[in-house]
C-alpha positions in Angstrom: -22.1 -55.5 -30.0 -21.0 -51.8 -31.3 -17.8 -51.4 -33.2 -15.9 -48.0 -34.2 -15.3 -46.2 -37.1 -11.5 -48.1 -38.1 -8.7 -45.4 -37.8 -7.6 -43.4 -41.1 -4.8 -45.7 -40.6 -6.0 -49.0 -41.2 -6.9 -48.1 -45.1 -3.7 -50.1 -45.4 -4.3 -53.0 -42.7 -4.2 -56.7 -43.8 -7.1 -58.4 -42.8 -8.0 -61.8 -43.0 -10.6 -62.9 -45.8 -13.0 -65.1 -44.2 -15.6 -67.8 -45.0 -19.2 -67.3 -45.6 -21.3 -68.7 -42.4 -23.7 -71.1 -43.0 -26.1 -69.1 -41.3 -26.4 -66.8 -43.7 -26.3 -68.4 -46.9 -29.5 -69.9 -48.5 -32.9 -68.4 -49.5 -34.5 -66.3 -46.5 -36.9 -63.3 -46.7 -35.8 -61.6 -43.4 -32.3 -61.8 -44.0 -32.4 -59.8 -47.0 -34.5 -57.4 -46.0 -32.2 -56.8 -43.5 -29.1 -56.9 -46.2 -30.9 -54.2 -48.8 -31.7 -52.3 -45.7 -28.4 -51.6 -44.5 -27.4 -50.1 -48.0 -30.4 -47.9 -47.6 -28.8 -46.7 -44.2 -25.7 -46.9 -45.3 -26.4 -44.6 -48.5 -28.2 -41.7 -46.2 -25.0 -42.0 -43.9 -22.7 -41.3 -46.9 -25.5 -38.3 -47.5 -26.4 -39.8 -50.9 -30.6 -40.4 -51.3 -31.7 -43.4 -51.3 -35.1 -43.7 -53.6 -36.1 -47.8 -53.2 -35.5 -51.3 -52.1 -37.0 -54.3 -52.6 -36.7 -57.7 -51.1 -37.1 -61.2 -51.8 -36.5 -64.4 -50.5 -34.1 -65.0 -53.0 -32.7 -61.3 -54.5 -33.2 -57.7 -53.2 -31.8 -54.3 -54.5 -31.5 -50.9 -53.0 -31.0 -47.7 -55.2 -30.4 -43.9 -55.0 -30.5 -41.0 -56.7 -27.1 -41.2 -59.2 -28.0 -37.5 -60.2 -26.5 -36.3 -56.5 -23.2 -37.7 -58.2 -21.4 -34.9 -59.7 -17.9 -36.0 -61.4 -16.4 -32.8 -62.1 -16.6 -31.9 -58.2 -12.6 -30.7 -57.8 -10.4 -33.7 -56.2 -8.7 -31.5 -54.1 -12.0 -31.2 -52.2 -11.9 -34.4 -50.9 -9.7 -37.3 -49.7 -10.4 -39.6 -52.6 -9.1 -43.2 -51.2 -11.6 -42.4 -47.9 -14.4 -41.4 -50.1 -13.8 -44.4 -51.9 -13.7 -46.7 -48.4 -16.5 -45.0 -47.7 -18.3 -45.8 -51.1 -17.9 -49.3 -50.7 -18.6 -49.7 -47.6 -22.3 -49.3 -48.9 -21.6 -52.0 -51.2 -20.3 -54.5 -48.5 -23.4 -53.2 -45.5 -25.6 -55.8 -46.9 -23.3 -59.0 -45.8 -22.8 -57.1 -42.8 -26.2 -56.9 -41.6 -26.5 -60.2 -42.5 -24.0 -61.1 -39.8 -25.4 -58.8 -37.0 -28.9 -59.9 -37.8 -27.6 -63.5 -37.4 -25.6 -62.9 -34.5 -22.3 -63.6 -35.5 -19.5 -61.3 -35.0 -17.0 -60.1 -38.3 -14.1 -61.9 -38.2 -12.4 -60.3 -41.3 -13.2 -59.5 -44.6 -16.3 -61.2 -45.4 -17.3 -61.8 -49.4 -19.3 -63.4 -51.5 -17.1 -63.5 -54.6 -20.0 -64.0 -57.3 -22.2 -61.3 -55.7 -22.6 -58.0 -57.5 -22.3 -56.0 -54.0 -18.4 -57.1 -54.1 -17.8 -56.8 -57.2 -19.1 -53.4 -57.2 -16.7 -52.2 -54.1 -13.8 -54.1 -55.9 -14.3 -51.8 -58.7 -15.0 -48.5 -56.5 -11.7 -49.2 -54.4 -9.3 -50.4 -57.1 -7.6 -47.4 -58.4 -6.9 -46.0 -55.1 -5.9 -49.4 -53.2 -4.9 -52.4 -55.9 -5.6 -55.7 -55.5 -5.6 -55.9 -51.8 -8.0 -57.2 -48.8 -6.8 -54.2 -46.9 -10.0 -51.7 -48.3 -12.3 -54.2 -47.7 -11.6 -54.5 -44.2 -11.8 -50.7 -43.7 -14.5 -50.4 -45.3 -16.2 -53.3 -44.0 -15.5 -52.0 -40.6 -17.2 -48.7 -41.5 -20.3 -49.9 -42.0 -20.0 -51.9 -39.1 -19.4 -48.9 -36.8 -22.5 -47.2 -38.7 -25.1 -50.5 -38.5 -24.1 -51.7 -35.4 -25.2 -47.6 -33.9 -28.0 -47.0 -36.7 -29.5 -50.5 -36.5 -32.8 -49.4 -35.0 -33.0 -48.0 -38.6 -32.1 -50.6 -40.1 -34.8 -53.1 -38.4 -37.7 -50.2 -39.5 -37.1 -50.3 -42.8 -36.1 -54.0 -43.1 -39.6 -54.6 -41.3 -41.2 -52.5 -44.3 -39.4 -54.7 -46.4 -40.4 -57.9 -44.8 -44.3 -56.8 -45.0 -44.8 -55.3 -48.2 -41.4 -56.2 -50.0 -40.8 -52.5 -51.5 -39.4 -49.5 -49.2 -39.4 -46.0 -50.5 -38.7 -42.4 -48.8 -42.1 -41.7 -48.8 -43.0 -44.8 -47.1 -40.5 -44.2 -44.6 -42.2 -40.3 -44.3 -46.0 -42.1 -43.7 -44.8 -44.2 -41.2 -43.3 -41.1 -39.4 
């Protein structure tokens, strides 16, 4: 299944929040490889640079280069609230692949309220949105449209992952 990039206009859609499935909740190796791999993918999408990833059974985490940041870039050169869908939907990729990877189609805004990755896009899409579901769905749906096209990608390096349990750039460079 291939989804879109959500129109400009559904920043302000209601979408339903939705249960965890079963199927991906519990302990599993491959699942989180495949979860810190789609914030490495979804990072290089959003142009930042991703420098590792690592993945457990039970945790994972991805990273990238916070000195690409710069904070007193001018606001007028960008649409803030879409940067900031766009943000978080790095921060929500990793449930996402989760669901592709287990076969199950997004049926709304899908959370795990204790997890750092939520809270995380909660913060990033706050100021520009409130309280709402509304972001999450747009930017859930982002990263849809980009795994769901890039997820060739996202099975290399989450097959790194599985095999050696770290993924850098330059393993991603000797593999190449």
């Amino acid at each position: 299944m291939t989804y879109t990039h959500p129109p400009r206009a559904d920043l302000r859609r209601i979408h339903p929040l939705v249960d965890v499935p079963a199927a991906i909740k519990g302990a599993s190796l491959e699942r989180t490889a495949h979860h810190e791999a789609a914030h490495i993918v979804m990072m290089e999408w959003c142009g930042l640079t991703p420098t590792q990833a690592t993945a457990s059974a039970g945790r994972g985490s991805a990273e990238f280069d916070t000195t690409e940041l710069d904070a007193d870039e001018p606001a007028a050169d960008h649409d803030g609230p879409l940067a900031a869908a766009q943000i978080a939907a790095i921060y929500h990729a990793g449930i996402l692949a989760e669901l592709i990877y287990t076969g199950h189609r997004w049926q709304g805004v899908t959370i795990r309220m204790a997890s750092q990755d939520w809270k995380m896009a909660r913060t990033i899409l706050a100021p520009h949105f409130g309280a709402g579901l509304a972001r999450h769905g747009f930017a859930q749906r982002t990263a849809l449209a980009v795994l769901t096209k890039q997820w060739p990608r996202v099975q290399e390096i989450a097959a790194h992952l599985i095999e050696h349990g770290t993924w850098s750039p330059d393993d991603a460079r000797a593999i190449a």
